[in-house]
C-alpha positions in Angstrom: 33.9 -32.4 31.0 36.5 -32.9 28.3 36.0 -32.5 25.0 32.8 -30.7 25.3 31.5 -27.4 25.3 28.2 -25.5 25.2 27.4 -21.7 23.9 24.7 -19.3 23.7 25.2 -16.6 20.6 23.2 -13.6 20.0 23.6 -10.7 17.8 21.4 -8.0 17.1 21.4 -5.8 13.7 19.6 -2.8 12.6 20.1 -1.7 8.6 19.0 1.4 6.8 19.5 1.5 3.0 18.4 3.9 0.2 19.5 2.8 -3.0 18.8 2.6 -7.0 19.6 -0.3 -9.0 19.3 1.4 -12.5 15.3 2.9 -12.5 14.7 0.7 -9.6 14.3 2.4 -6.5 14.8 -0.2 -3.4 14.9 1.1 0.3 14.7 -1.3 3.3 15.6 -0.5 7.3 15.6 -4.2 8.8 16.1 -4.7 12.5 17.2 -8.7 13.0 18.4 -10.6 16.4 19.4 -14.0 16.4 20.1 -16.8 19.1 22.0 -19.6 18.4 22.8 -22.8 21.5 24.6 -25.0 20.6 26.4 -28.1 22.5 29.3 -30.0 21.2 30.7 -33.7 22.4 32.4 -36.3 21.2 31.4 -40.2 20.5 34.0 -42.4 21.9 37.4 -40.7 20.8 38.0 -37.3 19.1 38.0 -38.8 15.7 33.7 -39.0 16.2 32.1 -35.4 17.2 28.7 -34.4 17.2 27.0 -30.7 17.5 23.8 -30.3 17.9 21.6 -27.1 19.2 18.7 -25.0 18.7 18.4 -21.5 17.1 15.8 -18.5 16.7 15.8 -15.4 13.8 13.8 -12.3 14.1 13.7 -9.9 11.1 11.4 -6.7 10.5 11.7 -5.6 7.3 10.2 -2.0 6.4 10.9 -2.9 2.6 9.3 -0.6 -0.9 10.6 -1.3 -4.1 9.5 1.7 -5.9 6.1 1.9 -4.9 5.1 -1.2 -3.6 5.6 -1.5 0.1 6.7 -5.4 0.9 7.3 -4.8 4.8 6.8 -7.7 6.3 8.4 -9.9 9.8 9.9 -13.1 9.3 10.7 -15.4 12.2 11.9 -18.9 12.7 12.9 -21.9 14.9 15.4 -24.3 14.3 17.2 -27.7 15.2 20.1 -29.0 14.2 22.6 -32.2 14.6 26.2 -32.6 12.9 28.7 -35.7 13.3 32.1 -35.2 12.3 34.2 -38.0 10.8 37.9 -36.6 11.2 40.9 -39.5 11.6 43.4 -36.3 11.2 45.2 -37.7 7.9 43.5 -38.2 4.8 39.8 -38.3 5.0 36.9 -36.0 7.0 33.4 -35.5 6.6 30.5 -33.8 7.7 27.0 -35.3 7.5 23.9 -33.3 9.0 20.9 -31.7 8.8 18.6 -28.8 10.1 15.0 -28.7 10.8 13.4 -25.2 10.5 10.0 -24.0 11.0 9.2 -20.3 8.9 6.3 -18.4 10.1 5.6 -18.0 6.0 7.5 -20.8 4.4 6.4 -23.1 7.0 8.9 -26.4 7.9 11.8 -27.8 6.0 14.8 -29.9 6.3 18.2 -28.9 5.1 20.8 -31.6 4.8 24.0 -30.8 5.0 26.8 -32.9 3.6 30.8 -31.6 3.4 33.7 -34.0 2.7 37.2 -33.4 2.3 39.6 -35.8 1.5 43.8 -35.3 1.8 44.9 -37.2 -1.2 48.7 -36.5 -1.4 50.6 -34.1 0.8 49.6 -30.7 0.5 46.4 -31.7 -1.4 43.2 -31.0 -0.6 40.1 -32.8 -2.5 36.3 -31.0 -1.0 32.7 -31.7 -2.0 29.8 -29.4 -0.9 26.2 -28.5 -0.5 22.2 -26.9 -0.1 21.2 -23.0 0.1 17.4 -21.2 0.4 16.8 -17.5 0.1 14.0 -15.5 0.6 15.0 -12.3 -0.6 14.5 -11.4 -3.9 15.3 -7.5 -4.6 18.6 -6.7 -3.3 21.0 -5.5 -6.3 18.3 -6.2 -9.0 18.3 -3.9 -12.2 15.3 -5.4 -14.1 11.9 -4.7 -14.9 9.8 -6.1 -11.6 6.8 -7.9 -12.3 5.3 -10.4 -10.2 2.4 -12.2 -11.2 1.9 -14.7 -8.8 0.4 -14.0 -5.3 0.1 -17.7 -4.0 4.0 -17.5 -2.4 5.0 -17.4 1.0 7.4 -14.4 0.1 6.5 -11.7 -2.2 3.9 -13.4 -3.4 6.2 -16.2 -4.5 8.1 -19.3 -3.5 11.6 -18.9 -1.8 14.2 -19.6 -3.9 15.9 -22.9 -3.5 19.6 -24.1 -4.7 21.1 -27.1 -4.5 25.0 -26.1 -4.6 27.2 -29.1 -5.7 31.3 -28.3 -6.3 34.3 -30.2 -5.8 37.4 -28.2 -5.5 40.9 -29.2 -5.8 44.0 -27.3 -3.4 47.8 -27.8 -3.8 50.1 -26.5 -1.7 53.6 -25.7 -3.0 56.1 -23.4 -3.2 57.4 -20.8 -5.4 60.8 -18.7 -5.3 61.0 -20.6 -1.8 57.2 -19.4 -0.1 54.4 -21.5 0.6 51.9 -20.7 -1.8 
C-alpha cells in the first residue's frame, strides 16, 4: 500500500579486545545479534507518520578487568511507537517512546522526544533527549572499586542520562560555497 513499508533487521557481531587503560587491564570477546521489525504508515496525509515495531538483543560478554571475571549474558525485548509531525516548512517533531524488558535491569520506558524547528531560511533550531548504559569499564583509567553488590550490572545500577541540547544551524556561504 502507499506510504507504508515494513522491515526485518538483523545483524550479528563478534568482538575480541585486549587492552590497558593505564594499570588497568580490560579484555572482553562479546558475540551480540540483534533483530529489529519494524512497520511504518501514515495518519491521514504524509504530514502524520507513525513507526512502530518490536526488537530483540543478545550479548555474551566473556569480560575480566584485571582479575575479576564479570562475564555475564544480557538479553532483551522491546516495543516501540513514534509519530512524526512534519508540514515540510518550518516546524517537525518527534514524540515517542520504547518499552524494554532486561533480563537484569528488568522493564523501563524510554521517551523519546526530538523537535526541530526552521526559523528563517537556512536555519535550523533542534531540541533533544534520554540515554541508559550498562557498561561501565570500557576506556576507564582509574582505580576500580566497587562496593556495592545490590545492582543489576556489576553489582551496580545502570547508568542513566537525561541528555537535554538545543542546537542552532545556519546555512550560508562563504567565497561563493555553501557552508
Amino acid at each position: 500500500m502507499p506510504f507504508q513499508s515494513i522491515g526485518f533487521q538483523n545483524a550479528f557481531t563478534n568482538h575480541n579486545q585486549q587492552s590497558y587503560f593505564g594499570l588497568n587491564q580490560y579484555d572482553i570477546k562479546q558475540q551480540s545479534y540483534y533483530s529489529n521489525l519494524i512497520f511504518n504508515s501514515i495518519i491521514g496525509n504524509t504530514m502524520h507518520k507513525f513507526s512502530t515495531g518490536l526488537n530483540f538483543v543478545y550479548d555474551k560478554y566473556s569480560e575480566f578487568v584485571n582479575t575479576f571475571d564479570v562475564s555475564r549474558i544480557d538479553n532483551s525485548v522491546g516495543a516501540f511507537f513514534e509519530y512524526t509531525y512534519d508540514n515540510n516548512d518550518k516546524l517537525s517533531y518527534v514524540l515517542g517512546g520504547r518499552m524494554d524488558y532486561h533480563n537484569r535491569l528488568g522493564a523501563f520506558f524510554t521517551p523519546r522526544f526530538h523537535l526541530k524547528y526552521n526559523a528563517f531560511e537556512n536555519s535550523v533550531f533542534r531540541i533533544f533527549g534520554r540515554g541508559k548504559r550498562a557498561n561501565i569499564f570500557a576506556e576507564i583509567n582509574r582505580t576500580i572499586s566497587i562496593l556495592g553488590t545490590k545492582g543489576e550490572v556489576y553489582g551496580l545500577s545502570p547508568e542513566i542520562a537525561w541528555n537535554y541540547g538545543v542546537s542552532f544551524t545556519q546555512k550560508f556561504k562563504l567565497f561563493f560555497k555553501k557552508c
